[in-house]
N, C-alpha and C positions, 0 to 999 in steps of 0.2 A: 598512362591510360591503357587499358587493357581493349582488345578488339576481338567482340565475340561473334560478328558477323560471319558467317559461312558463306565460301561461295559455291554456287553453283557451274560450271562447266559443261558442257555437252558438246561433242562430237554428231558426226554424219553419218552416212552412212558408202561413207569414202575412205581412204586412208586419210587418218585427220593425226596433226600432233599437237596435241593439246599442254597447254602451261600455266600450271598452278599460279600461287601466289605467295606470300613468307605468311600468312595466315592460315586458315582453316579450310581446305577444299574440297568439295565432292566434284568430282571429275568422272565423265560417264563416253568410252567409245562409243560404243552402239555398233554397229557394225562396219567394215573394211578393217584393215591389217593398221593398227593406230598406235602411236606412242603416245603414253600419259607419263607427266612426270609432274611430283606434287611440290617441290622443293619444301619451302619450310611449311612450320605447321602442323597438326594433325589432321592428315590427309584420309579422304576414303576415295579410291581410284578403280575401276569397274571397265574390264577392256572390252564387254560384250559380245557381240561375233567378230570372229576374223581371228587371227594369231598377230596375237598385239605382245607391245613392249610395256610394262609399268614402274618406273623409277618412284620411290615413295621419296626418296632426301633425306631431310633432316625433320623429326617430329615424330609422336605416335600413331604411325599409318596401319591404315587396311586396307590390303590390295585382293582383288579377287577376278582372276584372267577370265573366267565365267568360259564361254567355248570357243573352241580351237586351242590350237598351240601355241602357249604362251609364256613368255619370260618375263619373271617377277623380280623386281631387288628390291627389297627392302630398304638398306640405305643404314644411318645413323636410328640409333634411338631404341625404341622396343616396340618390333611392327607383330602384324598376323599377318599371314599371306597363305590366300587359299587359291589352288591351283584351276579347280572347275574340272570341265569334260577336257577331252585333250590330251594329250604326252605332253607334260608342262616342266619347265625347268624355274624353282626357285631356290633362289639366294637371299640367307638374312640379312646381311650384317653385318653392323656392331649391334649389340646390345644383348639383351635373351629375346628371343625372338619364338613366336608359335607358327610353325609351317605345316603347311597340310594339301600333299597334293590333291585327293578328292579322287576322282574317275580317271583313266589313263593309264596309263606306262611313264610314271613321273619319276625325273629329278630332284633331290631334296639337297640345299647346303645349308646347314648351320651356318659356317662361318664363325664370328668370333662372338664368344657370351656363351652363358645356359642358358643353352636352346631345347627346346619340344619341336621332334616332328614326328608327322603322321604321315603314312604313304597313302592309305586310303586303300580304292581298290585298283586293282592293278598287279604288275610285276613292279616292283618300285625300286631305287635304289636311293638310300638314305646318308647322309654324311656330314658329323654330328658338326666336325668341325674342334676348333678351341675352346676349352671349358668343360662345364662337366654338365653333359647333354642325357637326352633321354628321349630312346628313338622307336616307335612303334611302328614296324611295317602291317602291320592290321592284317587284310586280303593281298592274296596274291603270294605267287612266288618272290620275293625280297632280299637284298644284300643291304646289312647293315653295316657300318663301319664308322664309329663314334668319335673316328682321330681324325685330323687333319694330315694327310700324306703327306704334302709337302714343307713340314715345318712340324718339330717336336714328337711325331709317331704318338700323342697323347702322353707325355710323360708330365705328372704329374696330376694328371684329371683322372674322372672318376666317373665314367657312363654307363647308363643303365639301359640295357636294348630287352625292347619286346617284339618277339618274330611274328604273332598273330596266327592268323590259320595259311597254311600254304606253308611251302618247303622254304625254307629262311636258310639264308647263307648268312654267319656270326662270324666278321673277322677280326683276329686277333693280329693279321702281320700281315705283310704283301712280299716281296722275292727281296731278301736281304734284310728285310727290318721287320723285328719283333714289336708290336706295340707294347706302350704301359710301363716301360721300363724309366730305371733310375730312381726310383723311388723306395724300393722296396716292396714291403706290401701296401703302401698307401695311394696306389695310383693302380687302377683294373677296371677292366668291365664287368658289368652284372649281368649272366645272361640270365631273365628273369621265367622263359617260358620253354624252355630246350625238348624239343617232344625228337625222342629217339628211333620215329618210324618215316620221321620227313627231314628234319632239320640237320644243318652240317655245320662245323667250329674250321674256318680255314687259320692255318698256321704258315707261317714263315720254316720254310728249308734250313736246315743246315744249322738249325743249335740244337741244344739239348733239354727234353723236356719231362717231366715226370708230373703225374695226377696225383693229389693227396686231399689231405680235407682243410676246404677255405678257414682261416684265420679268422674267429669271430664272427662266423657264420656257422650256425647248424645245421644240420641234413643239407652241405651245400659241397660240392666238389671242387677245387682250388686246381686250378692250371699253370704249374710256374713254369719257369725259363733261365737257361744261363747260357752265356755266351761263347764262355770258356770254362772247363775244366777247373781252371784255377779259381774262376769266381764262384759266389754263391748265388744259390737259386733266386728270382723275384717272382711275385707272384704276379699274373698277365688276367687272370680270368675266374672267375665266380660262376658256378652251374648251377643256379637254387635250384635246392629240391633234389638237389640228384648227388647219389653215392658213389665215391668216384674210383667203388670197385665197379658199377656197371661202363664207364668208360673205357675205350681200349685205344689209346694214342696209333695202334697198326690196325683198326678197323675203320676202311674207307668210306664207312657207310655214317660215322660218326664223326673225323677228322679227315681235311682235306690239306694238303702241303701244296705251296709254289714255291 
């Protein structure tokens, strides 16, 4: 027998920690510093004022921190989580997941699935995670980064970053590690909006890198990489749109190395 009852939840205007149910919950802080946590279900969980904590669980949740500074997790499943006013930090995941920080100086994780995130406005910093993600910093100054650091450098996925308006930082590596590798050319980033009077491509130190024209992409610039000498080039990066005689891998105004 199926239970389509929703509950209802509400909070004070205290620190309150409010607990779902393994059904359907709307959960609502209101104001003080509150943790909501929806466990099963398809949750919709609302932290209102204060800089609250929101656990979705398990089920198709929406979390929305609404104002202050708030941290979101997503949990199991395939949630949305929207950040509100505030420097918010959310986390999806399992699942594909839609995040979108909103107003602030937001944190964004994927985590694991294709995932969509949005920074909103702000300086945002975006991170797509596992899978093959697709990240728009919208407004604001932005650092994109579609892999997961610590686990795979993206090998084998296939992300598509859009910088928006504002100086966007596109990275391809961090200090010792190339993303996108092992694949060949089946595993890169797309950068989809590369404007050559703001935007910067950071690269990883110390391999070797040569610009030529993407692989089944037209008018598009291809970024490969090799490790050694002895191996052959992979390809790391997709520039749509861009000729990748205007690139200059020693112009600091277009590529940044750690």
């Amino acid at each position: 027998m199926t239970n389509n009852m929703i509950n209802h939840i509400e909070g004070t205007h205290y620190n309150d920690h409010l607990l779902g149910t393994h059904y359907d919950d709307h959960i609502k802080g209101k104001g003080g510093n509150d943790t909501l946590e929806g466990l099963g279900g398809d949750d919709t969980l609302k932290g209102g004022d204060g800089h609250d904590l929101l656990y979705g669980g398990h089920g198709y949740d929406l979390l929305k921190g609404d104002r202050g500074n708030d941290w979101l997790y997503g949990g199991h499943d395939y949630d949305t989580l929207k950040g509100g006013d505030g420097n918010d930090y959310l986390y999806g995941g399992y699942g594909d997941d839609l995040l979108k920080g909103n107003d602030g100086h937001d944190k964004l994780y994927g985590e694991y699935g294709n995932d969509t995130l949005k920074g909103g406005k702000g300086d945002d910093l975006l991170y797509g995670g596992t899978g093959h993600d697709e990240l728009k910093g919208e407004h604001g100054h932005d650092i994109l980064v579609g892999v997961d650091t610590s686990f795979g450098y993206g090998e084998g996925e296939r992300d598509t970053l859009h910088g928006g308006k504002g100086e966007d930082t596109f990275v391809l590596g961090e200090q010792h590690h190339f993303f996108y590798g092992g694949h060949g050319d089946h595993d890169y980033a797309k950068i989809k909006d590369y404007n050559f009077h703001e935007d910067i491509i950071q690269l990883a130190h110390g391999f070797e890198y040569y610009l030529g024209s993407a692989p089944n992409h037209h008018h598009s610039a291809g970024i490969f990489v090799r490790e050694h000498s002895s191996h052959e080039y992979e390809l790391i990066g997709i520039v749509e749109g861009v000729n990748s005689h205007d690139l200059n891998l020693n112009n600091s105004n277009q590529f940044h190395f750690v």
